[in-house]
C-alpha positions, 0 to 999 in steps of 0.5 A, a space after each residue: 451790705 450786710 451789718 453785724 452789730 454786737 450786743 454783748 461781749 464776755 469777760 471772765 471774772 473771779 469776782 462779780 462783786 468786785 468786778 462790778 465796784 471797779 466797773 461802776 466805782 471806778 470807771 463809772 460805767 452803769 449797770 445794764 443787767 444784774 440778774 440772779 437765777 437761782 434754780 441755775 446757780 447763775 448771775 448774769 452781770 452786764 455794764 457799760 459806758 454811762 448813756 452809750 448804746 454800744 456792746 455790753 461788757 457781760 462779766 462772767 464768772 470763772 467756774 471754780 477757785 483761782 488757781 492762786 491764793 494771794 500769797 502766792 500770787 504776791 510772790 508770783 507777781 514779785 518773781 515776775 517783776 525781777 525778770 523771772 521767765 515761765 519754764 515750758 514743760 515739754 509735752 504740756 498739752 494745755 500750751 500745744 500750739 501755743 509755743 
């Protein structure tokens, strides 16, 4: 039988620094990479559970800005929280399957 081990797992994150402080700070998960390559623009951040040899969770930047500024995710969230649903708009191709 043949075995498939992973080594790394992708999470896509809006901030690296802030995601590797919850990570490390929070969760105390060490550090397994944390390096820059300049000439592509590029970090490559890796943590995991503090002494296990399981998959790394490698934190990876989402391309660009959020879609939201804070405010408007503030009042996003509060909508959310009273009850307010999503409205679909028909022909919506980033949802095509999904509904």
């Amino acid at each position: 039988m043949t075995t498939i081990n992973i080594a790394n797992a992708q999470f896509w994150v809006h901030d690296q620094d802030a995601a590797l402080d919850f990570y490390t700070g929070k969760l105390g998960w060490e550090v397994r990479a944390n390096v820059t390559m300049p000439a592509w623009s590029f970090r490559w951040l890796c943590v995991a559970p503090t002494g296990g040899d399981g998959p790394a969770l490698v934190l990876m930047p989402v391309p660009g800005q959020p879609m939201l500024d804070e405010v408007s995710s503030a009042q996003l969230s509060d909508l959310v929280a009273k009850g307010v649903g999503w409205h679909v708009v028909p022909g919506d191709r980033r949802l095509q399957g999904r509904v």
